[in-house]
PyMOL Python script that loads the backbone (N, CA, C, O; Angstrom):
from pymol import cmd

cmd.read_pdbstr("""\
ATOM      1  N   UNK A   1       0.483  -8.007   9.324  1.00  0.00           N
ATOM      2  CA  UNK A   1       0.587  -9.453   9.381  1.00  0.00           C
ATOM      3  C   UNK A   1      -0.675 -10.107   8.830  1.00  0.00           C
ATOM      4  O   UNK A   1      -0.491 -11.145   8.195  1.00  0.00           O
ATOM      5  N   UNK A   2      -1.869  -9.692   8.960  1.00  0.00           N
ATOM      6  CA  UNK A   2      -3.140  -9.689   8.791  1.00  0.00           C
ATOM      7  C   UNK A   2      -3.137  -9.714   7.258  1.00  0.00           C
ATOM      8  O   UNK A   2      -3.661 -10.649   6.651  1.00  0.00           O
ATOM      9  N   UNK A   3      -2.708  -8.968   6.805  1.00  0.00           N
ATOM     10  CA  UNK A   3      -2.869  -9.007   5.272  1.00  0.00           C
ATOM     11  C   UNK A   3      -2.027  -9.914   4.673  1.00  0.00           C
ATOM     12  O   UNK A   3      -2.428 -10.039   3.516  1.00  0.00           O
ATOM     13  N   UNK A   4      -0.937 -10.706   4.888  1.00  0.00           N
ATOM     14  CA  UNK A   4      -0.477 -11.610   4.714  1.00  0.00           C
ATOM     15  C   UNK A   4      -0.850 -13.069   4.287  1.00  0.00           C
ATOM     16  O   UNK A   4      -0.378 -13.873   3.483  1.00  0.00           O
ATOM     17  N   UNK A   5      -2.036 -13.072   5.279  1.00  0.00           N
ATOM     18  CA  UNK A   5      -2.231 -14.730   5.381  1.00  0.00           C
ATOM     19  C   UNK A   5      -4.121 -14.121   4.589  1.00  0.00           C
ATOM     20  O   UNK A   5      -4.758 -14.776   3.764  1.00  0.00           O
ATOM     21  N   UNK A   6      -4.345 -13.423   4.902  1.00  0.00           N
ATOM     22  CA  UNK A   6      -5.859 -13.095   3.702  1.00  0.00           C
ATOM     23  C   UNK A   6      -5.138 -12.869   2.208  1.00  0.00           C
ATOM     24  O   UNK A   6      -5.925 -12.388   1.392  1.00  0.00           O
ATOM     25  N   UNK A   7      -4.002 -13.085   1.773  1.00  0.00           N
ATOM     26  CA  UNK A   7      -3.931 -13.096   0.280  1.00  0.00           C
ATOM     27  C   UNK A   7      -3.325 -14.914   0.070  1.00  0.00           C
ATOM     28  O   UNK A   7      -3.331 -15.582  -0.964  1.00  0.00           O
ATOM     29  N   UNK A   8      -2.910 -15.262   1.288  1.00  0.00           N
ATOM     30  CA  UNK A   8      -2.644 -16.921   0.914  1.00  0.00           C
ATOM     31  C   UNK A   8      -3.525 -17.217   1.265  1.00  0.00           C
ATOM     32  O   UNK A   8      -3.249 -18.414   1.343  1.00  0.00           O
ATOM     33  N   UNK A   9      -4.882 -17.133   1.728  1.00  0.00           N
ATOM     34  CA  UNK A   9      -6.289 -17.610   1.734  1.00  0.00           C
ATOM     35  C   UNK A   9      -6.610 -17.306   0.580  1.00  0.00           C
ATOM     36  O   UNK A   9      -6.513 -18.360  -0.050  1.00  0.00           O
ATOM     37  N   UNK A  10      -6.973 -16.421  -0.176  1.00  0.00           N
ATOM     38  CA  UNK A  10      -7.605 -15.893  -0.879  1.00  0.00           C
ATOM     39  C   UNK A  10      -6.485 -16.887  -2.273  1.00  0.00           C
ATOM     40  O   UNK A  10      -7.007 -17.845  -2.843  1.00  0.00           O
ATOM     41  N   UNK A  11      -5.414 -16.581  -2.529  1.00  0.00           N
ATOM     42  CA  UNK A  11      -4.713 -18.193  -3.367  1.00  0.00           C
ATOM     43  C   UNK A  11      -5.342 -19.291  -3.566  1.00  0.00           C
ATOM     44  O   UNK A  11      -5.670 -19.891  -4.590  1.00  0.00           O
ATOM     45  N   UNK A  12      -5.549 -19.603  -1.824  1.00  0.00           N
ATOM     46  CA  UNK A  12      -5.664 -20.990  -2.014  1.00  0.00           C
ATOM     47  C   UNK A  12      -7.421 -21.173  -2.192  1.00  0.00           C
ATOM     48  O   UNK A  12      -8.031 -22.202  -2.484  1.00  0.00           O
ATOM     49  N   UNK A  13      -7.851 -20.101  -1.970  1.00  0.00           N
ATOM     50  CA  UNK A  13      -9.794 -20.610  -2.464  1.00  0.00           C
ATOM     51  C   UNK A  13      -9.493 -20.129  -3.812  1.00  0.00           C
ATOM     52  O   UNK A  13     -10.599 -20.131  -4.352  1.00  0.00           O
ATOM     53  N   UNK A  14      -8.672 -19.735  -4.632  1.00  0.00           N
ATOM     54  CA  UNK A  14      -9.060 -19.491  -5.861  1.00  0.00           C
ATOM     55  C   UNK A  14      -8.093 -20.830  -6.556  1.00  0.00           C
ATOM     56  O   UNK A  14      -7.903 -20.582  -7.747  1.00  0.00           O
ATOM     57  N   UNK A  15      -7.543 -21.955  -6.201  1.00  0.00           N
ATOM     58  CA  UNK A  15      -7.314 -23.053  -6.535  1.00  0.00           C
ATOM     59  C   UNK A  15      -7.807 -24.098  -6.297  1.00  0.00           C
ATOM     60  O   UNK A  15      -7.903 -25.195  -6.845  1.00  0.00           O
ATOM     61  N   UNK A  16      -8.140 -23.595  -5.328  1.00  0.00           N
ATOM     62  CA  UNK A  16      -9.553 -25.000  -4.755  1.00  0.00           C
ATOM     63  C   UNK A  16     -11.119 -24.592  -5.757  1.00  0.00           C
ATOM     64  O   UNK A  16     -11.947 -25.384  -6.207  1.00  0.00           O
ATOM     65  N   UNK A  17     -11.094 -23.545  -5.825  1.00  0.00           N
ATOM     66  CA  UNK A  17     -12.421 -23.277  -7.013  1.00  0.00           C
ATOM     67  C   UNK A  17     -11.799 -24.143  -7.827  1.00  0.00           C
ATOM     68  O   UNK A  17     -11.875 -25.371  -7.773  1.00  0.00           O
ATOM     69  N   UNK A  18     -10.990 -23.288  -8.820  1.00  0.00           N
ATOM     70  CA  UNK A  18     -10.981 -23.696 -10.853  1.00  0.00           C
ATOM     71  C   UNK A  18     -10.366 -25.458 -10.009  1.00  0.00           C
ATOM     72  O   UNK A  18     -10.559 -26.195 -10.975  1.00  0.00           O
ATOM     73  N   UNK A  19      -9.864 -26.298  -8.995  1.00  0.00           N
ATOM     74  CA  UNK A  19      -9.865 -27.684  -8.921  1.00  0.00           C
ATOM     75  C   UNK A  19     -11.453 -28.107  -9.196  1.00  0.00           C
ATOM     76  O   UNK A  19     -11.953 -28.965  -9.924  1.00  0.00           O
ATOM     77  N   UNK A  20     -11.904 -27.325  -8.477  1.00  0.00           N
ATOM     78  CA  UNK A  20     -13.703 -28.241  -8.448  1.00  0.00           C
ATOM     79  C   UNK A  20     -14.545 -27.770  -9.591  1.00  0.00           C
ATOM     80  O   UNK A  20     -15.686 -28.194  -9.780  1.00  0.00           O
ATOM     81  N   UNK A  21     -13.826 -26.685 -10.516  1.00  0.00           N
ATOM     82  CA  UNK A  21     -14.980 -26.633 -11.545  1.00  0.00           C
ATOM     83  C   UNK A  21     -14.215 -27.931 -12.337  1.00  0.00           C
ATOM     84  O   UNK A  21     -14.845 -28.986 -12.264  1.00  0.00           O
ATOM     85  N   UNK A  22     -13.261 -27.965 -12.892  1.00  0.00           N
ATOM     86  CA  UNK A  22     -12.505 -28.917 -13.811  1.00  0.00           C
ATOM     87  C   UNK A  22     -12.216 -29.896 -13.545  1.00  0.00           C
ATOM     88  O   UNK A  22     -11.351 -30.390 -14.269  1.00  0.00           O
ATOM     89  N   UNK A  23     -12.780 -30.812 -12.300  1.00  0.00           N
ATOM     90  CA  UNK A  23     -12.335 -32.000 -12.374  1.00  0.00           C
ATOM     91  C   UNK A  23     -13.983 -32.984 -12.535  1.00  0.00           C
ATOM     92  O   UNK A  23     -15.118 -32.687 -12.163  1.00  0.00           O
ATOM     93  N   UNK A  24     -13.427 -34.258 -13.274  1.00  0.00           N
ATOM     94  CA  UNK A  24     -14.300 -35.241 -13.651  1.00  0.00           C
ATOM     95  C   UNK A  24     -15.197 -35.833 -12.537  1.00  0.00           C
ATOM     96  O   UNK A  24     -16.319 -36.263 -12.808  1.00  0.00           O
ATOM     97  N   UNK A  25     -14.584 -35.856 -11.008  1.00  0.00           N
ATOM     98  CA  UNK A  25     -15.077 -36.962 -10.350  1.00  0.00           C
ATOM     99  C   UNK A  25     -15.730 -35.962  -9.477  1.00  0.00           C
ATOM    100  O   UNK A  25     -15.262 -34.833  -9.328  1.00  0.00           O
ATOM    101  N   UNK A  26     -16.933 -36.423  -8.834  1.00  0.00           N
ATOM    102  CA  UNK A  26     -17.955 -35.580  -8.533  1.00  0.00           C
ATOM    103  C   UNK A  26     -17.351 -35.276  -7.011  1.00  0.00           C
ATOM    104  O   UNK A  26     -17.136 -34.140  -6.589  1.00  0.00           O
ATOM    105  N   UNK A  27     -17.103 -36.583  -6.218  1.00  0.00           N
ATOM    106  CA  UNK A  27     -16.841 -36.564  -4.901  1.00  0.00           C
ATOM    107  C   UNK A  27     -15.259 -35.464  -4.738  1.00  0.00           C
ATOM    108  O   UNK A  27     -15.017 -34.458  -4.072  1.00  0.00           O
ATOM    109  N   UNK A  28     -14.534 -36.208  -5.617  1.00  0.00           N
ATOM    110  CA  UNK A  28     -13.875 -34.799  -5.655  1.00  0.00           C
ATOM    111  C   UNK A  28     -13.300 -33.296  -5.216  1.00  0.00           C
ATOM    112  O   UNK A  28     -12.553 -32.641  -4.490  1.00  0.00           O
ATOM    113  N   UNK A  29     -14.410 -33.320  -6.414  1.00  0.00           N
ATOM    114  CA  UNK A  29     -15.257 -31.860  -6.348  1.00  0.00           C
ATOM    115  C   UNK A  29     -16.197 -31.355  -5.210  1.00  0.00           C
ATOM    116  O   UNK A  29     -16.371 -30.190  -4.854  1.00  0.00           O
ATOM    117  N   UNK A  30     -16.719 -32.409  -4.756  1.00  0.00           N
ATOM    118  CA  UNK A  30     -17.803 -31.802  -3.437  1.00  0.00           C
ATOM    119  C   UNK A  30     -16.220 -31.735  -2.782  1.00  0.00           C
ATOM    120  O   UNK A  30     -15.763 -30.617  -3.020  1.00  0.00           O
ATOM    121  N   UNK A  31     -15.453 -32.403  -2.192  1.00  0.00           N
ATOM    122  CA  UNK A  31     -14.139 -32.221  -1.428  1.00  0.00           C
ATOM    123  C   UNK A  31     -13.560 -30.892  -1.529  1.00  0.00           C
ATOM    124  O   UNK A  31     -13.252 -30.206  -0.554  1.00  0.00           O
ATOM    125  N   UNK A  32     -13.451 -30.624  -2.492  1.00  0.00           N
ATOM    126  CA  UNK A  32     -12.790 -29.591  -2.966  1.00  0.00           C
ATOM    127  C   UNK A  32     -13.390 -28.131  -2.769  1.00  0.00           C
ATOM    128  O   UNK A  32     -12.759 -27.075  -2.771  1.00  0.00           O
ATOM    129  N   UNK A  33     -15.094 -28.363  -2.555  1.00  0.00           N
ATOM    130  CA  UNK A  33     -15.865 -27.436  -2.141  1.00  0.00           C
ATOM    131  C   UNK A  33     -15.919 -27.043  -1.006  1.00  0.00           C
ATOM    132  O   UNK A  33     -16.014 -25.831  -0.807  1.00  0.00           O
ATOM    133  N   UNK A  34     -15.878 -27.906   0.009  1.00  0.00           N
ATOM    134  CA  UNK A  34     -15.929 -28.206   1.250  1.00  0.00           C
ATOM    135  C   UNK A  34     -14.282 -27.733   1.738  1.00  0.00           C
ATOM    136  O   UNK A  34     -14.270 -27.287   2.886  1.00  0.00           O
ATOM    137  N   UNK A  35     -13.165 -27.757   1.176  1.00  0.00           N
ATOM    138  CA  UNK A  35     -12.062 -27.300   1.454  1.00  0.00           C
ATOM    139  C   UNK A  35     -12.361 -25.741   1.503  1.00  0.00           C
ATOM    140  O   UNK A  35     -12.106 -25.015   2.463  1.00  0.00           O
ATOM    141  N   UNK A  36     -12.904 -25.375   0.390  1.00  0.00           N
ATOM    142  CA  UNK A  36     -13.347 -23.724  -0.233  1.00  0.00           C
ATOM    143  C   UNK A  36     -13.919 -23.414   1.138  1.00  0.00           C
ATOM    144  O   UNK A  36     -13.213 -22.704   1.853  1.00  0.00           O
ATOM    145  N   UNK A  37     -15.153 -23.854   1.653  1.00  0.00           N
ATOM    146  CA  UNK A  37     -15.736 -23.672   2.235  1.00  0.00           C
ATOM    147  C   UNK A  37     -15.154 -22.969   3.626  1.00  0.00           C
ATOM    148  O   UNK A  37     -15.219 -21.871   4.178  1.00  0.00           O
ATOM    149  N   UNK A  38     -14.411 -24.553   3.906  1.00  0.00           N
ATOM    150  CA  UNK A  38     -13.740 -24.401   5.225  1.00  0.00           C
ATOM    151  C   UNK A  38     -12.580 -22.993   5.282  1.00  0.00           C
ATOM    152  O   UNK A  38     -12.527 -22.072   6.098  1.00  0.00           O
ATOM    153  N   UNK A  39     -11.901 -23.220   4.318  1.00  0.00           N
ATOM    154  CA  UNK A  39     -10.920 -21.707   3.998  1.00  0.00           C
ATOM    155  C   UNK A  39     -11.604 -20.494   4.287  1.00  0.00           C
ATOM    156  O   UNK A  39     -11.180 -19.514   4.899  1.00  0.00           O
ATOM    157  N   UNK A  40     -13.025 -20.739   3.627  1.00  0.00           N
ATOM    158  CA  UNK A  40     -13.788 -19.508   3.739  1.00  0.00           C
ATOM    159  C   UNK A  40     -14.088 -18.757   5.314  1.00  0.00           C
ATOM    160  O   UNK A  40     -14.047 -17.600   5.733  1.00  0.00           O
ATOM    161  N   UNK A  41     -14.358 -19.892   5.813  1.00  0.00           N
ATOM    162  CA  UNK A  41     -14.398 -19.405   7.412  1.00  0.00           C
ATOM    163  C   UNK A  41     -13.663 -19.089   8.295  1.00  0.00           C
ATOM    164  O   UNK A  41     -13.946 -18.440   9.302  1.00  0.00           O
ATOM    165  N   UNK A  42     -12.270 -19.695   7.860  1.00  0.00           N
ATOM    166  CA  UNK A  42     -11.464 -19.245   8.312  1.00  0.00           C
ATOM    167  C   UNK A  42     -10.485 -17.692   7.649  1.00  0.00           C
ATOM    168  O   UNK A  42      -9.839 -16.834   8.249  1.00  0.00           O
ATOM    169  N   UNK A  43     -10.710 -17.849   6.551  1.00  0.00           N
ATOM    170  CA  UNK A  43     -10.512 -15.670   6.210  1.00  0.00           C
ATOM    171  C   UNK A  43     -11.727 -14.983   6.691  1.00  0.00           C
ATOM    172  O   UNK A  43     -11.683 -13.770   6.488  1.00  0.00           O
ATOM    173  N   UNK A  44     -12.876 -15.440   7.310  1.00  0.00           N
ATOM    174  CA  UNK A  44     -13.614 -14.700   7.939  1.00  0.00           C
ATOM    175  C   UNK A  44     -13.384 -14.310   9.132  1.00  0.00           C
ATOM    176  O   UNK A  44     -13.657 -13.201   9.590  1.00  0.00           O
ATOM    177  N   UNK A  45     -12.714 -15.484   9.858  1.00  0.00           N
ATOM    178  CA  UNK A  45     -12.081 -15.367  11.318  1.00  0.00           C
ATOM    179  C   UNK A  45     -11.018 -14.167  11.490  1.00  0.00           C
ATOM    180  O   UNK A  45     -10.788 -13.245  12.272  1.00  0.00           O
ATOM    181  N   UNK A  46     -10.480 -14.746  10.244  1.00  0.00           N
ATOM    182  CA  UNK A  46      -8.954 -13.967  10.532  1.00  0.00           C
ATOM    183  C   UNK A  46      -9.014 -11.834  10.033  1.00  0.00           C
ATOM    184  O   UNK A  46      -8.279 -10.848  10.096  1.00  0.00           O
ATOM    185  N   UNK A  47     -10.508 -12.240   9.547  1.00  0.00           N
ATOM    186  CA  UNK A  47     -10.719 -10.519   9.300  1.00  0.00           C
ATOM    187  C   UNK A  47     -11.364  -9.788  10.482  1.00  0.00           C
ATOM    188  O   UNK A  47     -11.233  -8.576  10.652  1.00  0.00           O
ATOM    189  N   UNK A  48     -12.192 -10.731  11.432  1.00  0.00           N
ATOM    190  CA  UNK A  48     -12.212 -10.644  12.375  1.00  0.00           C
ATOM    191  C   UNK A  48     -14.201 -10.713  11.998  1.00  0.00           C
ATOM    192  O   UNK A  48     -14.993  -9.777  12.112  1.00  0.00           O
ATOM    193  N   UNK A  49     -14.361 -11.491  11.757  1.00  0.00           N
ATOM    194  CA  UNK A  49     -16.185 -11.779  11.979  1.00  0.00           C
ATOM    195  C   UNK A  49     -16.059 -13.085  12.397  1.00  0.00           C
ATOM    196  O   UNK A  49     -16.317 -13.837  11.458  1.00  0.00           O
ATOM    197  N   UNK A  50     -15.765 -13.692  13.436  1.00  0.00           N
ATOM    198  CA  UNK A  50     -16.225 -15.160  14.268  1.00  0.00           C
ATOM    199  C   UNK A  50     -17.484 -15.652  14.136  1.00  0.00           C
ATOM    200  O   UNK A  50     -17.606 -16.854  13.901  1.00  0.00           O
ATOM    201  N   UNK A  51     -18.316 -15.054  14.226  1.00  0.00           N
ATOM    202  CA  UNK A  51     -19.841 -15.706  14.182  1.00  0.00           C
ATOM    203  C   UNK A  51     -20.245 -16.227  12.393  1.00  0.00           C
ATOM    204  O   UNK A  51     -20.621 -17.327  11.989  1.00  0.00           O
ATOM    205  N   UNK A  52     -20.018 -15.122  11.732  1.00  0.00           N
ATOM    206  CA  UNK A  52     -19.653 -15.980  10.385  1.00  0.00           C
ATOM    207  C   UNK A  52     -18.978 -17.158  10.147  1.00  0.00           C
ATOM    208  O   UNK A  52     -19.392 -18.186   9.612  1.00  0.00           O
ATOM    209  N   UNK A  53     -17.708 -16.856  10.681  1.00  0.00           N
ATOM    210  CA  UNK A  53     -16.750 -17.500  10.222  1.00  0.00           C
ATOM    211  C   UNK A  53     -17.105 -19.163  10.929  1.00  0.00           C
ATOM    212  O   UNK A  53     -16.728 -20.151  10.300  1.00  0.00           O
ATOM    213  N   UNK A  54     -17.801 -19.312  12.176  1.00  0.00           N
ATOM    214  CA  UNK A  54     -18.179 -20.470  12.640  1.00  0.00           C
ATOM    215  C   UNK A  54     -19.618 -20.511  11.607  1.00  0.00           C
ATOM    216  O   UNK A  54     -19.664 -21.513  10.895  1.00  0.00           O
ATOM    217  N   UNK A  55     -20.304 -19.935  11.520  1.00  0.00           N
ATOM    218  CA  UNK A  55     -21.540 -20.448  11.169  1.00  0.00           C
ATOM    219  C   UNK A  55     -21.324 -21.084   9.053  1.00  0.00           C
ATOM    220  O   UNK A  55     -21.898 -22.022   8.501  1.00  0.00           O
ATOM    221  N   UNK A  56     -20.485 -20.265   8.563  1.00  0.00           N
ATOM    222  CA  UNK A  56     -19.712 -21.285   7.495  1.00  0.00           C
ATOM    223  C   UNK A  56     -19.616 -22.361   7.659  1.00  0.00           C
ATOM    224  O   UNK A  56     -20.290 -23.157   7.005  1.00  0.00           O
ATOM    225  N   UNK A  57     -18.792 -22.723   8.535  1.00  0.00           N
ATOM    226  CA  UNK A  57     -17.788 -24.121   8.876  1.00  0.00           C
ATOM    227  C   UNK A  57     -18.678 -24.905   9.228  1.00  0.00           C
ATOM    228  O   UNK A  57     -18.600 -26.048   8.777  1.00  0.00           O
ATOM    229  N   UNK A  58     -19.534 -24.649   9.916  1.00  0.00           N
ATOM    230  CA  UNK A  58     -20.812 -25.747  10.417  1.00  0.00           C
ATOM    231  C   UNK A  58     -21.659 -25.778   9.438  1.00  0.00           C
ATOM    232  O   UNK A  58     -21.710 -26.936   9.022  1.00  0.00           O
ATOM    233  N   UNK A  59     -22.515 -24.926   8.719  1.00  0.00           N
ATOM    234  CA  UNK A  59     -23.151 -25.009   7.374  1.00  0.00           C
ATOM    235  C   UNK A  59     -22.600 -25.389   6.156  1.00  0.00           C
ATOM    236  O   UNK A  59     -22.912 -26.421   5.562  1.00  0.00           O
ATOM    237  N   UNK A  60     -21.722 -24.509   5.744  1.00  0.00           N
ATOM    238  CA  UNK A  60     -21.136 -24.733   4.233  1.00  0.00           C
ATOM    239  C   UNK A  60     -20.041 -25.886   4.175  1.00  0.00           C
ATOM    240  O   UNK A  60     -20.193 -26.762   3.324  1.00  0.00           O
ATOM    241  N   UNK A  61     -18.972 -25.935   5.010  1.00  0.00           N
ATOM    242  CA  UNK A  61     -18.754 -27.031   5.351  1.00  0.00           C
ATOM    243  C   UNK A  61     -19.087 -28.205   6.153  1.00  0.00           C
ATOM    244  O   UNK A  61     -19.277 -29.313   5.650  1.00  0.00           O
ATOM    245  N   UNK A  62     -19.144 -28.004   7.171  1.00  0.00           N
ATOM    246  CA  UNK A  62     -20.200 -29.456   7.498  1.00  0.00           C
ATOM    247  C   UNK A  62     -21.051 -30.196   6.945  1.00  0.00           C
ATOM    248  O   UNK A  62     -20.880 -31.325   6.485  1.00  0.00           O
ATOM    249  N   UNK A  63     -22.267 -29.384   6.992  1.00  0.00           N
ATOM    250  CA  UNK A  63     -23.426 -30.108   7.225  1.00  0.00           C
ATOM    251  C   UNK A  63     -23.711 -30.077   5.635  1.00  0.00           C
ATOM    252  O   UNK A  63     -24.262 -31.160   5.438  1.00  0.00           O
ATOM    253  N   UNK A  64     -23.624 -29.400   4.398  1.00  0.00           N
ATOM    254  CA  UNK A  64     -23.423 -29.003   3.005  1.00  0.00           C
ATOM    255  C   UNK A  64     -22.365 -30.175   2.344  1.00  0.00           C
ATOM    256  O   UNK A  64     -22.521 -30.769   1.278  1.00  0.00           O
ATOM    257  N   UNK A  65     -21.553 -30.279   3.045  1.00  0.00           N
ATOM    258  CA  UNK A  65     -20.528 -31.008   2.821  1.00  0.00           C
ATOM    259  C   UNK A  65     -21.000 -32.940   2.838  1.00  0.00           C
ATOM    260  O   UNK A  65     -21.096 -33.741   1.908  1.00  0.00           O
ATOM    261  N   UNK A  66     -21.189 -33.095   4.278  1.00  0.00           N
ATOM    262  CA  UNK A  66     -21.897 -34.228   4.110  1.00  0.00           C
ATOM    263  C   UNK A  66     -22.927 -34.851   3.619  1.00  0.00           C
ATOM    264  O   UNK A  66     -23.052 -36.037   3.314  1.00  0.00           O
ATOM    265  N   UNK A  67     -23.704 -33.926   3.558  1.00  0.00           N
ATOM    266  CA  UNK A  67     -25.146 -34.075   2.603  1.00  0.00           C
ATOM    267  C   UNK A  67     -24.517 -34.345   0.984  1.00  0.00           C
ATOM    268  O   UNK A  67     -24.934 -35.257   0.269  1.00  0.00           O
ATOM    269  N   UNK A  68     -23.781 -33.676   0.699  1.00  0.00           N
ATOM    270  CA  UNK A  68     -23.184 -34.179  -1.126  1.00  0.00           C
ATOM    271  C   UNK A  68     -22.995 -35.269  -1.033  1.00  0.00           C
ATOM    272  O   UNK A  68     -23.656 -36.151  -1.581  1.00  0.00           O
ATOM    273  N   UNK A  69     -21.693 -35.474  -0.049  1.00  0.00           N
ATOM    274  CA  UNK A  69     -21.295 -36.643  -0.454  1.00  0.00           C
ATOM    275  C   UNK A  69     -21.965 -37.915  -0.318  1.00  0.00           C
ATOM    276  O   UNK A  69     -21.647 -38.892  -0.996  1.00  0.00           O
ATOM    277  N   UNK A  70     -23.399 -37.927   1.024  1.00  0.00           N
ATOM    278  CA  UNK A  70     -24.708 -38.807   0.760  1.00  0.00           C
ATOM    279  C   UNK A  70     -25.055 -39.138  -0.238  1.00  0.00           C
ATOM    280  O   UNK A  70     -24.967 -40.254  -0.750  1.00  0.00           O
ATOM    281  N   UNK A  71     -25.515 -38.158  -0.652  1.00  0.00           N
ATOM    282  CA  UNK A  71     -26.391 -37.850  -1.980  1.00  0.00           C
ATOM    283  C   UNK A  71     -25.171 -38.167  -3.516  1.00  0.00           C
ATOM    284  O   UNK A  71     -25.269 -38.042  -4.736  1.00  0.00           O
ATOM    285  N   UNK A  72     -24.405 -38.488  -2.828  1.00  0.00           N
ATOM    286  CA  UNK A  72     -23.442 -38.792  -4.157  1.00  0.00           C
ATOM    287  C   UNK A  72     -23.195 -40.653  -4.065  1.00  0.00           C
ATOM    288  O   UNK A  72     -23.107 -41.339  -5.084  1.00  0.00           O
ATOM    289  N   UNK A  73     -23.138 -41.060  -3.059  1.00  0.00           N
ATOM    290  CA  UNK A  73     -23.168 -42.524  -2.702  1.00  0.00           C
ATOM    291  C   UNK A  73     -25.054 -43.031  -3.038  1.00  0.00           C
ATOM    292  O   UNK A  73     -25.509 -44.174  -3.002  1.00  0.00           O
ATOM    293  N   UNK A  74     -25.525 -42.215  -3.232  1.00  0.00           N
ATOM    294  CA  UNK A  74     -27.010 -42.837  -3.128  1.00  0.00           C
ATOM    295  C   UNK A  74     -27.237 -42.951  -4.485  1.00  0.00           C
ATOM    296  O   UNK A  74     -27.894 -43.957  -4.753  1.00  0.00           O
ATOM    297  N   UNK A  75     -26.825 -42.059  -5.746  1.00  0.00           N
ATOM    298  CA  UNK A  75     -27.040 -42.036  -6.585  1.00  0.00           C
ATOM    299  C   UNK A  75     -26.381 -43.052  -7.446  1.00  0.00           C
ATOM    300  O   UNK A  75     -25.656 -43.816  -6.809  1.00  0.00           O
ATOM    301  N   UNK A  76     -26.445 -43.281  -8.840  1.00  0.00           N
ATOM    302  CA  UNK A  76     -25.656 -44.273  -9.824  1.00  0.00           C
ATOM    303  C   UNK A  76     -24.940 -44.396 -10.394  1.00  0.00           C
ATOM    304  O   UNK A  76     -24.292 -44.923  -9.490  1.00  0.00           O
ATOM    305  N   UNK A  77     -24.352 -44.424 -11.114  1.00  0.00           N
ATOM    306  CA  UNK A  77     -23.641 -44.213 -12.727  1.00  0.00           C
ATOM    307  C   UNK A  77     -23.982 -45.154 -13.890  1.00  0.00           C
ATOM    308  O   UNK A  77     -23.938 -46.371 -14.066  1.00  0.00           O
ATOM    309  N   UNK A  78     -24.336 -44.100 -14.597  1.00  0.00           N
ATOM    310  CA  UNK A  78     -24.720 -44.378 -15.758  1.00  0.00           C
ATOM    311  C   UNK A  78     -23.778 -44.313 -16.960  1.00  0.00           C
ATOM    312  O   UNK A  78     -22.803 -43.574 -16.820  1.00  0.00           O
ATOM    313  N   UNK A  79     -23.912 -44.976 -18.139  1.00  0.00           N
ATOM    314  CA  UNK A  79     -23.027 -43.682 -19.300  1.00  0.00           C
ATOM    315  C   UNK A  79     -23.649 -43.699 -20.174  1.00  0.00           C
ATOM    316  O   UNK A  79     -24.782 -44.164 -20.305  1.00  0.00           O
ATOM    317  N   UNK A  80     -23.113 -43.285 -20.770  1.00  0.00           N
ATOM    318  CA  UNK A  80     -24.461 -42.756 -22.508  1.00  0.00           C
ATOM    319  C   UNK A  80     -23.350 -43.227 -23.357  1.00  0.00           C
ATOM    320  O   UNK A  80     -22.127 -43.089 -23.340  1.00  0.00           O
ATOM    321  N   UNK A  81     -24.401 -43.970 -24.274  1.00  0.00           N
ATOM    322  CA  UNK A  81     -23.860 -44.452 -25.529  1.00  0.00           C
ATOM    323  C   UNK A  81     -23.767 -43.818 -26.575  1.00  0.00           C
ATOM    324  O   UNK A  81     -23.285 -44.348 -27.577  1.00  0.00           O
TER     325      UNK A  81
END
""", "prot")
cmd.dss("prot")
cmd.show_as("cartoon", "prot")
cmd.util.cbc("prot")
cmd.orient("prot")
């Protein structure tokens, strides 16, 4: 059963990647990372490492997560001529 849902994890972080390399809009993309992220901790759970799999979700997603999207509202847009 186990191997089941680690190959529709493993799907869906490899569509949530090539979404966040190829798309234009930055926030996006941090979204889209932060989805990766969160997936990630949870095929860690489900292989059976919990302490990973929480310490992801609070780092790579959380706290990684909100910091972009700060740092993406703080910044400007520009364009080049």
């Amino acid at each position: 059963m186990h191997w089941e849902v680690e190959i529709i994890f493993f799907i869906i972080l490899v569509i949530m990647a090539l979404i966040a390399l190829n798309v234009k809009n930055l926030l996006v993309a941090v979204v889209m990372l932060t989805v990766f992220s969160f997936l990630s901790a949870l095929l860690y759970v489900v292989m059976g490492a919990v302490d990973v799999g929480f310490t992801e979700a609070v780092v790579g997603a959380g706290v990684t997560g909100v910091l972009f999207v700060v740092l993406i509202f703080k910044t400007t847009r520009r364009s080049v001529d």
